[in-house]
C-alpha beads as a LAMMPS data file, in Angstrom:
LAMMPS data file: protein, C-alpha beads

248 atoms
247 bonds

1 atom types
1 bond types

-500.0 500.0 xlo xhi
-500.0 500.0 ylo yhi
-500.0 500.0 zlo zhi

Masses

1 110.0

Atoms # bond

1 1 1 244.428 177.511 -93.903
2 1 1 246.707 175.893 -91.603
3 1 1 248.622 179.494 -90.976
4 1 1 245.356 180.690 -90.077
5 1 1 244.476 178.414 -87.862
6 1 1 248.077 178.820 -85.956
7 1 1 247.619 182.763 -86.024
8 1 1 244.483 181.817 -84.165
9 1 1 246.730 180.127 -81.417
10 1 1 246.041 176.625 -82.248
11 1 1 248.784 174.457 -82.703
12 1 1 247.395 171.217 -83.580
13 1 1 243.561 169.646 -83.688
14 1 1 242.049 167.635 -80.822
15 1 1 241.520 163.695 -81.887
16 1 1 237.752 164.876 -82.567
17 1 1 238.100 167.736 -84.808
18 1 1 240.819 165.936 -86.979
19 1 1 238.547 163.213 -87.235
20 1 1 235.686 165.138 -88.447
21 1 1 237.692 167.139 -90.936
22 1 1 239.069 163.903 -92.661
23 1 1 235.445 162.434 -92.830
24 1 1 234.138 166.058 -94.566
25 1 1 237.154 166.297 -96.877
26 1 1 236.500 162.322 -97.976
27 1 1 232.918 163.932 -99.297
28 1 1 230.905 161.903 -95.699
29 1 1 228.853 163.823 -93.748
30 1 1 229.521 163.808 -90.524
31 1 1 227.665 165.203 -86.760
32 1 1 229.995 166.369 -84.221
33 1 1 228.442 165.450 -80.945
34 1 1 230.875 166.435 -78.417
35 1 1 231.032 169.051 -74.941
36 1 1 230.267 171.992 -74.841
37 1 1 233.844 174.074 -75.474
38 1 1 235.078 171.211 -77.451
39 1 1 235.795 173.369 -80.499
40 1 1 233.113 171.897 -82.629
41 1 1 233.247 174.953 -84.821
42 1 1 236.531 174.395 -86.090
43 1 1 235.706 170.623 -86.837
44 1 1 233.802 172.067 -89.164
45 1 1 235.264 175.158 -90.180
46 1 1 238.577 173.742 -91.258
47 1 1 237.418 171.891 -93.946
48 1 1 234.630 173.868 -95.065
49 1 1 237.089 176.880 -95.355
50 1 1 240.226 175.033 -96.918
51 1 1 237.631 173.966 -99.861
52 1 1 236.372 177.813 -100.026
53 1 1 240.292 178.142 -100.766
54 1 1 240.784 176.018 -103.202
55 1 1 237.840 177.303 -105.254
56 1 1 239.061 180.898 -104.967
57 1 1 241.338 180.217 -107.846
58 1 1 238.020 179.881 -110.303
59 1 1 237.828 182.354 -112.583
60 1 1 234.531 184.271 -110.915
61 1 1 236.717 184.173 -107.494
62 1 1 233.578 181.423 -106.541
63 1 1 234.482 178.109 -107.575
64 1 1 233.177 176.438 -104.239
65 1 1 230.679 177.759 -101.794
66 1 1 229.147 176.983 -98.174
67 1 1 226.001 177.257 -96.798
68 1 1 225.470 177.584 -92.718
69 1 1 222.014 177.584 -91.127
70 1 1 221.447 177.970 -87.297
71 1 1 218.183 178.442 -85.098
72 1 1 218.866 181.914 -84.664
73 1 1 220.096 184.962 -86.233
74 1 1 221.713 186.327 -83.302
75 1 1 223.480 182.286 -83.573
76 1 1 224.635 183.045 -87.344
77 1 1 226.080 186.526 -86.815
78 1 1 228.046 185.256 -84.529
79 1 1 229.587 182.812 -86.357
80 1 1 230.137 185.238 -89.332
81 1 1 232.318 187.384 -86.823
82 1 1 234.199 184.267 -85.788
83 1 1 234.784 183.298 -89.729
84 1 1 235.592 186.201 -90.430
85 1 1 238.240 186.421 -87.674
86 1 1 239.573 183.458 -88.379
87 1 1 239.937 184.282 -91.938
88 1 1 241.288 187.023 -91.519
89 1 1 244.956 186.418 -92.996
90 1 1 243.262 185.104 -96.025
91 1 1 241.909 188.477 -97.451
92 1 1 238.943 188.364 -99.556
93 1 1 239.321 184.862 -100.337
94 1 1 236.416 184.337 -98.012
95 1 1 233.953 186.476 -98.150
96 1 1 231.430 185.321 -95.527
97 1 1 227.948 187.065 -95.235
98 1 1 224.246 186.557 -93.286
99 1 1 221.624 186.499 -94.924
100 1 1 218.389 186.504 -92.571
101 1 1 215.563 189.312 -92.819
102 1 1 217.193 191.877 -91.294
103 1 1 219.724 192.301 -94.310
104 1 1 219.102 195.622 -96.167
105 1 1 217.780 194.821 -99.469
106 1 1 220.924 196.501 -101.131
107 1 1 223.320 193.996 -99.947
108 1 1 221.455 190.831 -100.250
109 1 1 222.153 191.059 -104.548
110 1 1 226.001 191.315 -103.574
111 1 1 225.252 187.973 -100.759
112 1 1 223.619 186.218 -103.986
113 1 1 226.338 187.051 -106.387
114 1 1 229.771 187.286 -104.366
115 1 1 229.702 185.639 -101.013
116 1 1 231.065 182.169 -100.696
117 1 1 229.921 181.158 -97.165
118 1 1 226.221 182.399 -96.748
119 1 1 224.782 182.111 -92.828
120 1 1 221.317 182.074 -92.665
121 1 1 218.680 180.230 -90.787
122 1 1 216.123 177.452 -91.880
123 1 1 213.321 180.156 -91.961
124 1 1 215.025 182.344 -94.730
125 1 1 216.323 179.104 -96.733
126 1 1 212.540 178.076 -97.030
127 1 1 211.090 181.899 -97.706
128 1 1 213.999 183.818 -98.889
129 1 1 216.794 181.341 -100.854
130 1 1 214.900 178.390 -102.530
131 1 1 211.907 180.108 -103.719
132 1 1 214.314 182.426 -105.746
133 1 1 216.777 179.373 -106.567
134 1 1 217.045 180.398 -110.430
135 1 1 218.479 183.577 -108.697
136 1 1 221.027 181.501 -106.190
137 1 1 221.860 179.296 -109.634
138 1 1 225.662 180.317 -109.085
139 1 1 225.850 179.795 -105.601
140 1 1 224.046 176.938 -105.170
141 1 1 225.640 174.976 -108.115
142 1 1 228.911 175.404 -106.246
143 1 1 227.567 174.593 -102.911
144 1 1 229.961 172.038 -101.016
145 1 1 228.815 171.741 -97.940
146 1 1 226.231 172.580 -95.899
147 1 1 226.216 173.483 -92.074
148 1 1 223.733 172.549 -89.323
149 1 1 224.530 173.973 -86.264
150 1 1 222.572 173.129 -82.705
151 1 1 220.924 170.289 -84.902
152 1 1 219.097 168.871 -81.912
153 1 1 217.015 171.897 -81.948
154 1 1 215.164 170.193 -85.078
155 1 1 212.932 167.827 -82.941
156 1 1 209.359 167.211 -83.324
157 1 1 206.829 169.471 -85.618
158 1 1 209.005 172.018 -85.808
159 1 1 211.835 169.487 -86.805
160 1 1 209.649 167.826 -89.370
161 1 1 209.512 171.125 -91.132
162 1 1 213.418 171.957 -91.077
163 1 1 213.572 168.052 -92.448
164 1 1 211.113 168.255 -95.261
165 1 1 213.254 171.755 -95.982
166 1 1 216.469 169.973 -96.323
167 1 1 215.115 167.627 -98.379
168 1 1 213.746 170.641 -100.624
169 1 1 217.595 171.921 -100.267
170 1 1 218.945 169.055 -101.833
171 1 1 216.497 168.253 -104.461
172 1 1 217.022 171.887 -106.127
173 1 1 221.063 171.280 -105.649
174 1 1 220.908 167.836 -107.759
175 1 1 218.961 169.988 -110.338
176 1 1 222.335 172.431 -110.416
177 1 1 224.257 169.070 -110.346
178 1 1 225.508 169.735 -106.715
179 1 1 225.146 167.261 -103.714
180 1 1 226.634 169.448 -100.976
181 1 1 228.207 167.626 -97.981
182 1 1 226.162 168.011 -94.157
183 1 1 228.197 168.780 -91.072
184 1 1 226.374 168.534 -88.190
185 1 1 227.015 169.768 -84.462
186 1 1 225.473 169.212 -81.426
187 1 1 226.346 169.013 -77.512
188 1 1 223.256 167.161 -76.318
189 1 1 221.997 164.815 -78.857
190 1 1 220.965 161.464 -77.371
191 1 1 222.022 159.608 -80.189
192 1 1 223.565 161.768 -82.641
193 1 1 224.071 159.806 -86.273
194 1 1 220.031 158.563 -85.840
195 1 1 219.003 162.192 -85.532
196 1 1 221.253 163.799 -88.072
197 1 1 220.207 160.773 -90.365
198 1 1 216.927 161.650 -89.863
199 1 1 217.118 165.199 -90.532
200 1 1 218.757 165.115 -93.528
201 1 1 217.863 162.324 -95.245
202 1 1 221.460 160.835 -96.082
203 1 1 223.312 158.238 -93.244
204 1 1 225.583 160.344 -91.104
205 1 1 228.903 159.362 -89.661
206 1 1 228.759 159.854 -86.262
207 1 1 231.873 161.765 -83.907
208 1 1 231.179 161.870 -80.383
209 1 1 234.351 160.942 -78.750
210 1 1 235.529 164.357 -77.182
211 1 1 239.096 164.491 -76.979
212 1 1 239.188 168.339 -75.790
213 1 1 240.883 168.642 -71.948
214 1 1 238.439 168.599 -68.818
215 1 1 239.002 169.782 -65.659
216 1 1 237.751 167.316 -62.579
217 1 1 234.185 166.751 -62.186
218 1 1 232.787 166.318 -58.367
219 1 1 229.130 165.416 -57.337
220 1 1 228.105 165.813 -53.775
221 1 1 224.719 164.973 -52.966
222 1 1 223.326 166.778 -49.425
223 1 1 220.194 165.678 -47.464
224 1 1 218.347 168.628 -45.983
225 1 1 217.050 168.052 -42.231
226 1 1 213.607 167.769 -41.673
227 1 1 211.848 170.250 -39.084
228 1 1 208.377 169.980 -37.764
229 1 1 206.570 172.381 -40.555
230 1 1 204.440 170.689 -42.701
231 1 1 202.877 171.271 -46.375
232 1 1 199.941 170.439 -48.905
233 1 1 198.945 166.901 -47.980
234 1 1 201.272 166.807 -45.584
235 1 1 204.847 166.526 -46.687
236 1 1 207.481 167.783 -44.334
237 1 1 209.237 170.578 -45.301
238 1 1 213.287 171.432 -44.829
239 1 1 214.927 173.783 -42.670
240 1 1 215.022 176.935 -44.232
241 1 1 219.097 178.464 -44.247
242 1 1 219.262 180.948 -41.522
243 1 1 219.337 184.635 -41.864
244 1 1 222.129 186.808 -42.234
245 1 1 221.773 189.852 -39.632
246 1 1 221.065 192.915 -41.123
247 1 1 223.501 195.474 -41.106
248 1 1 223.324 199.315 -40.174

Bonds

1 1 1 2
2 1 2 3
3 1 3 4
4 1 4 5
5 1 5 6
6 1 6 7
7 1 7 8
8 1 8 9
9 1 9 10
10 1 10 11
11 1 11 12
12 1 12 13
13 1 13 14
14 1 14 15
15 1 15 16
16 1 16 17
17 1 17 18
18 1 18 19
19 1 19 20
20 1 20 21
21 1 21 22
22 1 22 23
23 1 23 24
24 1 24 25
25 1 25 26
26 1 26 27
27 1 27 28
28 1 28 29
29 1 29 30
30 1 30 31
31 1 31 32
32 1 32 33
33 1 33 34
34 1 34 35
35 1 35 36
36 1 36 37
37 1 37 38
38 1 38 39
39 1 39 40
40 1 40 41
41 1 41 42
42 1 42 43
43 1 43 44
44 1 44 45
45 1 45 46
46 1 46 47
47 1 47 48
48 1 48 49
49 1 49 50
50 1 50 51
51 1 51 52
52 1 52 53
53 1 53 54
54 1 54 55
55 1 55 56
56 1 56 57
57 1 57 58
58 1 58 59
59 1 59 60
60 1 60 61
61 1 61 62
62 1 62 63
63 1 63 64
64 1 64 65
65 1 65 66
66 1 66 67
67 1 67 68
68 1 68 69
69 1 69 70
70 1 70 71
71 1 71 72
72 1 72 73
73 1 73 74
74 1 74 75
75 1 75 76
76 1 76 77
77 1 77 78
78 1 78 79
79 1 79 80
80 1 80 81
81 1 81 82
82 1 82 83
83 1 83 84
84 1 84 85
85 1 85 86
86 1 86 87
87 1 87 88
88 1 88 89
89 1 89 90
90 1 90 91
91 1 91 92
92 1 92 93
93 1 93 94
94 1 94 95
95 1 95 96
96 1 96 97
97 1 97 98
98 1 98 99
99 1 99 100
100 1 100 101
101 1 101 102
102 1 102 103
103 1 103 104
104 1 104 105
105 1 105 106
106 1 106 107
107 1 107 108
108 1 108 109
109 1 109 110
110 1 110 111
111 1 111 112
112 1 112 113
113 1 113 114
114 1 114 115
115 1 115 116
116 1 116 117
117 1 117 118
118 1 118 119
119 1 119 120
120 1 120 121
121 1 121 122
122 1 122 123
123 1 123 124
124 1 124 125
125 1 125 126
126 1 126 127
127 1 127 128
128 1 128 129
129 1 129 130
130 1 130 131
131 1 131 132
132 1 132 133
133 1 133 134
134 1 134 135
135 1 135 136
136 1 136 137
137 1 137 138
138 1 138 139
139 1 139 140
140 1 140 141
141 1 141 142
142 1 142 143
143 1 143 144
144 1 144 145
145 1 145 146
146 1 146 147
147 1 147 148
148 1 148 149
149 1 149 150
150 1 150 151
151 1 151 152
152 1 152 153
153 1 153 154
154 1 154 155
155 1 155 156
156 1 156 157
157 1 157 158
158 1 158 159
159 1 159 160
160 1 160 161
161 1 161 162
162 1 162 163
163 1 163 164
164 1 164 165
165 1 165 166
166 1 166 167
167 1 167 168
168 1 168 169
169 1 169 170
170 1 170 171
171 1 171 172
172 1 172 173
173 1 173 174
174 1 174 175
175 1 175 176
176 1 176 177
177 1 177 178
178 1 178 179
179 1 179 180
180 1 180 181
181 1 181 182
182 1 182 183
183 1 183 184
184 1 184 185
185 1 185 186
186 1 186 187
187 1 187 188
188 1 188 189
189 1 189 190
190 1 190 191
191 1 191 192
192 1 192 193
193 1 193 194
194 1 194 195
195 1 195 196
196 1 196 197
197 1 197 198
198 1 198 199
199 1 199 200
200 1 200 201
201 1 201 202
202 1 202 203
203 1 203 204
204 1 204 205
205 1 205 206
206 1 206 207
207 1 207 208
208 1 208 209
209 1 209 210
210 1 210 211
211 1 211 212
212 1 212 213
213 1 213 214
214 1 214 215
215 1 215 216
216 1 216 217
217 1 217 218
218 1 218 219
219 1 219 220
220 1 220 221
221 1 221 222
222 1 222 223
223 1 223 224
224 1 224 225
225 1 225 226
226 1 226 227
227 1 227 228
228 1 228 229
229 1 229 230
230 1 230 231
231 1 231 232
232 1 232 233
233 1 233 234
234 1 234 235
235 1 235 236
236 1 236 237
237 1 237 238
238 1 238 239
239 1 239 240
240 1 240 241
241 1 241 242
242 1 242 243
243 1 243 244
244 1 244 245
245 1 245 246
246 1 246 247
247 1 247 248
């Protein structure tokens, strides 16, 4: 995994991502909140990948597996390109696949029985994977860890729902004897370990100091002049920019 991750022209973890790898890998789930750009996804990816390694060597080729569950499809196929990328020099040892409602019907029995890292959304978990568990029995016996990406999406009713989901997630794991790890990631939580906490049901280590490089940040604050026009109720408006000429 680490040759893979060097192909990919990175030669050594910021402070944040090693950090949240070596909380995964000690079986703690974890929530990246960091900046945008601060390579969240290989926090994550690193570990969840190295374990899909390991379990290769099982004699079905799936001794470990991963689930990954964005907001969006369009979210999840994306990250199946960049897995898939960045697994690359690993063959078939991962075998990454979505798994959302617009996979053809043929390929989702080859998803159930062969992929190891499974990208769906929270929609298709609650109407397409855990109604048909006895189905996913292989896949979600061996399921290590479990990805929430954009978590702070789940707010509110609608992140009720996703909460009460996870829950369901778990319960039918324990019944396979798995209790999968959650890796969280987020750019704009307010308070990160609270939320993930909430969401999942299980206390969350938190990771929010962002060690990627930043260029220098300036704020300028400009005052408009006032003119003589006035609006609704009587504020007084700006001067508008002038005109450009126009041009022949």
């Amino acid at each position: 995994m680490i040759n893979a991750i060097q192909r990919a022209g990175i030669e050594h973890p910021w402070a944040h991502q090693a950090t949240a790898a070596e909380h995964a890998l000690d079986g703690e789930s974890v929530v990246i909140a960091t900046g945008t750009a601060s390579g969240k996804s290989l926090a994550y990816l690193a570990p969840v990948l190295s374990t899909l390694l390991d379990g290769s060597e099982a004699p079905n080729g799936r001794g470990a597996t991963a689930l990954y569950l964005a907001p969006t499809k369009a979210l999840a196929a994306d990250q199946c390109r960049a897995v898939r990328e960045l697994a690359s020099p690993l063959g078939n040892r991962v075998r990454p696949a979505v798994y959302d409602g617009d996979t053809p019907f043929e390929e989702r029995e080859w998803v159930r029985q062969y992929a190891n890292h499974v990208l769906t959304n929270p929609d298709m978990l609650h109407r397409g994977i855990l109604p048909s568990h006895p189905r996913w029995s292989s896949f979600l016996r061996s399921l290590r860890y479990v990805v929430i990406d954009e978590c702070h999406t789940y707010r509110g009713v609608f992140g009720s729902h996703v909460a009460q989901v996870i829950r369901r997630l778990r319960r039918v794991c324990a019944r396979y004897g798995a209790h999968p790890v959650f890796l969280l990631a987020s750019a704009t939580s307010a308070d990160p370990a609270v939320a993930a906490g909430r969401l999942t049901g299980l206390p969350v280590t938190e990771v929010s100091d962002d060690a990627s490089p930043r260029g220098e940040l300036v704020f300028a604050l400009w005052e408009p002049p006032l003119t003589e026009l006035h609006g609704e109720k009587g504020p007084r408006y700006a001067a508008p920019p002038p005109r450009r000429p126009r041009t022949s």
